[in-house]
C-alpha positions in Angstrom: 43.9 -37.3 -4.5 42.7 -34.8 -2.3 38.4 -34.8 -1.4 37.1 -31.6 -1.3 33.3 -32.8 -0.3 33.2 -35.3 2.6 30.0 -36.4 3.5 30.1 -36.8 7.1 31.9 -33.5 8.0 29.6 -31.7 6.3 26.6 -33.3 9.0 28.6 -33.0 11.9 29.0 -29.1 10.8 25.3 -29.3 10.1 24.3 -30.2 13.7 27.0 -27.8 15.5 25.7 -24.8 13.7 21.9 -25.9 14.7 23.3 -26.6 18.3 25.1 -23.2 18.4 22.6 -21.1 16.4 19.7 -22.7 18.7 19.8 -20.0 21.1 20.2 -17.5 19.3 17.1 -18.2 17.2 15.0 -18.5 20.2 16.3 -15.2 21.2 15.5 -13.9 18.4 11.9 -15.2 18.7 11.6 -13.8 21.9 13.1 -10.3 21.1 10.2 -10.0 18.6 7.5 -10.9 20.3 8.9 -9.4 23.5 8.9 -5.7 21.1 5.3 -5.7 20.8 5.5 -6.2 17.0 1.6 -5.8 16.0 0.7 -5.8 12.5 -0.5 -2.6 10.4 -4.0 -3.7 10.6 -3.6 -3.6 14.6 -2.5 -0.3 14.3 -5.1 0.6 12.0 -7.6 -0.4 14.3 -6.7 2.7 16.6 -8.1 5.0 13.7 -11.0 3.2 12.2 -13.7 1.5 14.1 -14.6 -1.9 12.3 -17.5 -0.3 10.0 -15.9 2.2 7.6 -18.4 3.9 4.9 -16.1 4.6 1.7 -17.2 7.2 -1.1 -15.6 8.3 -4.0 -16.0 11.3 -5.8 -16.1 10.5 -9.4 -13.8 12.6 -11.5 -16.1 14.2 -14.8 -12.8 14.1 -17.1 -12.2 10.4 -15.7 -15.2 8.7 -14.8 -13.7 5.2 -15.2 -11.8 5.3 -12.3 -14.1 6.0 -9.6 -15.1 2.1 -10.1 -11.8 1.1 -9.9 -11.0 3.4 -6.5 -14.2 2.3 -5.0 -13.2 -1.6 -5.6 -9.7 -1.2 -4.6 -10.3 0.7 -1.4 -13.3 -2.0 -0.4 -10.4 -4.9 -0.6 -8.3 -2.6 1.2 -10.7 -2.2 4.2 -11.5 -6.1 4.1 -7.9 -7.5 3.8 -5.9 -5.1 5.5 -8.5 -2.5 8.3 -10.1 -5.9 8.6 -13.1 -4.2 8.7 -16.4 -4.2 6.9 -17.8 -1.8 4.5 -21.4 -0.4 5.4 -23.6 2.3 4.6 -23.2 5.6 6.1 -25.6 5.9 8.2 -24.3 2.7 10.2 -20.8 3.7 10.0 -18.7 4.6 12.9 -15.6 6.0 10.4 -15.8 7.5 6.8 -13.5 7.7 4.5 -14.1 10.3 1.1 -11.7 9.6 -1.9 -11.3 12.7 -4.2 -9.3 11.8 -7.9 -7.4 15.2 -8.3 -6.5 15.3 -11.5 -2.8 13.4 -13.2 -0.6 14.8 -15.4 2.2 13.4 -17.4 6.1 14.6 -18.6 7.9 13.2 -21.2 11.0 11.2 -20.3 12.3 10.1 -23.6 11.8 10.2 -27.0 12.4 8.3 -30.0 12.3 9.6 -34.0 9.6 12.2 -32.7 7.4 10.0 -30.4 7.2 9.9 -26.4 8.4 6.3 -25.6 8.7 6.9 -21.7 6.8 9.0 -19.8 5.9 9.7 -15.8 2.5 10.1 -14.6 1.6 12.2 -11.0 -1.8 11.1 -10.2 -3.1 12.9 -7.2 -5.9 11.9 -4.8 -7.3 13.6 -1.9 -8.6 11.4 1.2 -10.6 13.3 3.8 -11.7 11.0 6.3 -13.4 10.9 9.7 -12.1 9.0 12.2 -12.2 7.7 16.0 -9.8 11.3 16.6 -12.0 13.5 14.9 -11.8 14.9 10.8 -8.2 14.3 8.9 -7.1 14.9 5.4 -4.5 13.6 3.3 -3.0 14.8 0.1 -1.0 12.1 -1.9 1.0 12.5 -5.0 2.3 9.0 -6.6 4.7 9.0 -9.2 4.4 5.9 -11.8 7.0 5.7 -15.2 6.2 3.8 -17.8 7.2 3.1 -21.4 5.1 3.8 -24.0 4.6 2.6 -27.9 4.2 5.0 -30.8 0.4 4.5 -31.1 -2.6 6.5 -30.2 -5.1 3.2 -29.0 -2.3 1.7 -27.2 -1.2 5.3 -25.7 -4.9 6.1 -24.8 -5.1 2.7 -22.9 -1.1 2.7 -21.1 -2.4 6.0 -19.6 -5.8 4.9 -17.9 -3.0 2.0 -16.8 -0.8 4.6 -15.7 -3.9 6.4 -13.8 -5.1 3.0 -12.0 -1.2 2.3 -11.2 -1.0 5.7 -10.0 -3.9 4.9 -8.0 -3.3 1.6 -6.3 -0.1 3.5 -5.3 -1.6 5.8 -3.4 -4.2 3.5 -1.4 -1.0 1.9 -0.2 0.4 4.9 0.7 -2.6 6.2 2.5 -2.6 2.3 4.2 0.8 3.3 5.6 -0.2 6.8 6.4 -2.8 5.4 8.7 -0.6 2.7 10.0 1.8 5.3 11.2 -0.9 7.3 12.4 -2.5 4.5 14.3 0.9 3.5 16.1 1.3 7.2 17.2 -2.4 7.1 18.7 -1.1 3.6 20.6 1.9 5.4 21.6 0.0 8.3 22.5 -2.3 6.4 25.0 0.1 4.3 26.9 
């Protein structure tokens, strides 16, 4: 009968590979940290002092969002700037949220009825920063299903909008990111 499985092989093979693969895993460790690696919030840093004043301009067609935009970019600042939000007047950097507006294309029907659907949701971000006055335009793209109901179709698209949203704070996260690395770059 021939053993497939042997127990003690099977250890020996376990401490060669962690014997071999030992130096390469330091290397590795060293490799990043020898990179300079920072995290996006380090390079966000470079943009934003720590006090950032946030405002949102509240959409007349939309109002229900501006709470939502306001809330979402406050958790932003705190878990990823690592920053604080304060009042204008003590801010050193400012960022202005504009809602511009969403609009939504069929996908695919069914007997007559939309049941998919994607949503543009644009957003405007002027801010003012350590550099001086920036804008951003973002345009995020969200596709959803949808059911053959007007309640449930009125509620999916303020979804839609606040996914839409939540997309483009991440985006604009990344945006500064990448500009904050270039302003690192820039000063070395």
């Amino acid at each position: 009968m021939i053993k497939y499985y042997d127990e003690n092989f099977s250890k020996k093979n376990r401490q060669k590979l962690l014997i071999t693969h030992y130096p390469l895993l330091i290397l590795a460790v060293m490799l990043l940290s020898a990179c300079g690696y920072k995290p996006s919030s380090h390079m966000i840093k470079n943009v934003f002092t720590d006090n950032i004043y946030v405002e949102v301009v509240v959409d007349r067609v939309e109002p229900e969002n501006a709470a939502f935009v306001k809330d979402e970019m406050n958790r932003l600042i705190y878990t990823r700037f690592k920053g604080r939000v304060t009042s204008k007047e003590k801010a050193g950097s400012q960022i202005r949220i504009t809602y511009a507006g969403s609009s939504f294309v069929p996908l695919a029907y069914e007997d007559g009825y939309v049941t998919r659907y994607r949503a543009s949701i644009r957003a405007r971000f002027d801010m003012l920063t350590k550099q001086g006055k920036v804008s951003k335009k973002i345009t995020s793209i969200v596709e959803s299903d949808i059911q053959a109901s007007s309640l449930t179709s009125s509620n999916l698209r303020i979804e839609a909008i606040r996914a839409g949203l939540a997309k483009a704070l991440d985006e604009f996260l990344a945006y500064v990111s990448a500009k904050g690395m270039l302003e690192s770059v820039g000063s070395e």
